[in-house]
C-alpha positions, 0 to 999 in steps of 0.5 A, a space after each residue: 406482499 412479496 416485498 414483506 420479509 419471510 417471518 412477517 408474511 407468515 405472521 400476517 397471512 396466519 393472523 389474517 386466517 384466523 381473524 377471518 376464519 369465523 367470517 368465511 365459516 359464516 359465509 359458507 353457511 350462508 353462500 360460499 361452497 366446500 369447494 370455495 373455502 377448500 381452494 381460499 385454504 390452498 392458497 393460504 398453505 401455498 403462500 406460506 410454503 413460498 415464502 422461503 424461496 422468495 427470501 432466497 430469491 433476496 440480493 446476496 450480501 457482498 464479499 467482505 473484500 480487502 483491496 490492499 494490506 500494509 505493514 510497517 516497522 515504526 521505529 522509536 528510539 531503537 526499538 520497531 513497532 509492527 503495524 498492520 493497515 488493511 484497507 476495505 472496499 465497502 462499508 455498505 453491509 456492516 457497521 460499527 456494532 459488528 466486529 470485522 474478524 482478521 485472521 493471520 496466518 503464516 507458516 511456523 508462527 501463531 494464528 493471529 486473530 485481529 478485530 476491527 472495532 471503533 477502537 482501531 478504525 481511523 475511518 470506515 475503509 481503514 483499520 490499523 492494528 498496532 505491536 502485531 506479532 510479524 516475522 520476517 521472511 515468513 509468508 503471510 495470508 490473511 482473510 476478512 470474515 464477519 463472524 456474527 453476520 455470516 460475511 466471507 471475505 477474501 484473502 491476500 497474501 504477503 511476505 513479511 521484510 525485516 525492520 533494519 536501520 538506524 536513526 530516532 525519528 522515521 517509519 519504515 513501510 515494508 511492504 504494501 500489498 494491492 489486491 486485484 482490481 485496485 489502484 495503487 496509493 503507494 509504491 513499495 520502495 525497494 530502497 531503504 534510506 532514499 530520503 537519506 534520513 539516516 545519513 551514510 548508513 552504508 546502504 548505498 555506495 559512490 564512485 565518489 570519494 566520501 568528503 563533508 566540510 570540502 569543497 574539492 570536486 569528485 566529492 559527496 556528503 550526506 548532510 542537513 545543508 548544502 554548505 554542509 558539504 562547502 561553506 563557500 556554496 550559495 546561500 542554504 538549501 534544504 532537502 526535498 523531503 522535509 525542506 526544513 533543517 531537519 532532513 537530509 539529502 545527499 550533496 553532490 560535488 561533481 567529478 568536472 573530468 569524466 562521468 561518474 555513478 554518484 550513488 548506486 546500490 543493489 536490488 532483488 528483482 522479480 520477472 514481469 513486474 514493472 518498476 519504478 525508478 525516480 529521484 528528486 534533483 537540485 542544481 546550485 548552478 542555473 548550467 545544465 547537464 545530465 544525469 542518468 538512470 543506471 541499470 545492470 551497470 548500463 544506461 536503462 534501455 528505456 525512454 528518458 534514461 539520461 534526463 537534463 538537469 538546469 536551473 538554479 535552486 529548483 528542485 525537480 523529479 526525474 522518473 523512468 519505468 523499467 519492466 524487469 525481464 530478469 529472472 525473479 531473485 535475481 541482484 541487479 545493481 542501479 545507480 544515479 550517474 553524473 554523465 556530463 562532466 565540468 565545473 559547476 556540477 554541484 547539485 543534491 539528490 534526494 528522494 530515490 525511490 526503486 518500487 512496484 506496485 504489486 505483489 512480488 514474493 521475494 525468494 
């Protein structure tokens, strides 16, 4: 009986009353007392007040929790799409027939309310509005709620980065935010064109001297093949990203005298997050030499700052971790070096990715 939902108590306990009642009048003028049939009378009213506190007494439902919140700048042609992932932690308490709400809010703009149904829901976890209304800079919260089923959630807040570059082919993703107590799926990549599918946009700079179609030395191109940069070079190899002709990467002609940054750029930082620094790299050549991580125009003080880079056509990741003691905002230039010098340091780059894997409000 305690198990029985409140309303089905109610129902069962004053129809068993009922029902019962001429029996038990019966029963009195034959052998029950006033005093038996008071107390049998009691004990109904006390079941029936009870009851509501045993339904209190039931597991509460759990918190509607987001664990992570994407959005993305997908471009076509010339034109950015804004694209909004939210992914959730349970599924266990709702279901497809109730509406997750979303609410967005940022300063200075519109509250934005989205609904989670069968129409945006590629799986029960992962709900993907697409052509949300997002500006750049402005700081974001957003919070889950069931409406119709009197679910609270939780929020999380972002800082919205602007869609920039160029191309016909590509998405960007601007910022992932992770929520507490979850593990990470992507870092957020701080560097804009690490694949180089955009060619030598300008977002990144070399001490090398810029130079498709040469073999001279000291020289880089951004291109589809490695004979892109020299005819003469070893038979064609694709980038890492695509390994197909349609990706780009940047091809390296070494400096064969001094050490030199063959890639570098800048990048706002936060103080106390952890970053990761890594690049995919390929040899023409089975010689080897090294390549290291550059930080603040330093070598990183950190293990594996310098690594080896050998064998012929193979490509290969390179990852260093860097915790930023830096004031947050601050620029700090990092960079790729060519540290030994040479013949034969003919190589590619790509991949470069400079990320975090948490919140970090930019100023």
């Amino acid at each position: 009986m305690r198990s029985l939902p409140y309303q089905m108590k109610t129902a069962f306990l004053t129809n068993h009353f009922f029902k019962t009642m001429p029996g038990v009048v019966a029963g009195y003028k034959q052998s029950y007392s006033m005093k038996q049939l008071t107390s049998a009378f009691a004990l109904l009213m006390l079941l029936y007040v009870a009851a509501p506190f045993s339904a209190l007494a039931q597991p509460k439902v759990p918190l509607l929790k987001m664990t992570a919140v994407k959005a993305e700048c997908q471009r076509v042609g010339t034109s950015f799409s804004m694209v909004l992932t939210i992914t959730l932690d349970n599924w266990s308490y709702a279901n497809f027939g109730q509406a997750i709400e979303y609410t967005l809010t940022g300063s200075g703009v519109t509250t934005q309310t989205l609904y989670a149904t069968q129409a945006n829901v590629n799986t029960p976890l992962l709900h993907i509005f697409s052509g949300v209304n997002l500006s750049a800079g402005i700081t974001y919260s957003i919070t889950a709620n069931i409406p119709n089923g009197g679910v609270g959630g939780n929020t999380l807040t972002f800082v919205m980065k602007p869609c920039v570059g160029t191309g016909t082919i590509s998405i960007d993703t601007s910022l992932i935010i992770i929520g507490p107590h979850s593990p990470c799926p992507t870092l957020v990549n701080l560097i804009p064109n690490g694949n180089f599918m955009y060619g030598n946009d300008g977002t990144f700079q070399s001490d090398l001297l810029a130079g498709c179609a040469s073999c001279t030395a000291g020289t880089y191109c951004v291109g589809k093949d490695i004979k892109t940069k020299c005819s003469s070079w070893p038979a064609s190899t694709w980038d890492h990203t695509l390994n197909n002709s349609s990706g780009s990467y940047l091809l390296v002609d070494g400096n064969p005298s001094a050490p030199s940054t063959v890639w570098f750029t800048n990048v706002k930082v936060c103080k106390g997050v952890t970053y990761t620094f890594s690049f995919w790299a390929k040899s023409l050549y089975p010689d080897a030499f090294n390549l290291g991580f550059m930080i603040n125009n330093n070598l990183a003080a950190v293990p594996g700052s310098t690594v080896t880079v050998s064998g012929a056509s193979v490509w290969r990741k390179y990852t260093i971790s860097w915790p930023c003691t830096l004031p947050t905002g601050t620029t700090v230039p990092i960079g790729i070096r060519q540290i030994t010098g040479g013949h034969k340091r003919d190589f590619g780059i790509d991949d470069i990715l400079f990320g975090y894997c948490c919140e970090c409000n930019k100023p």
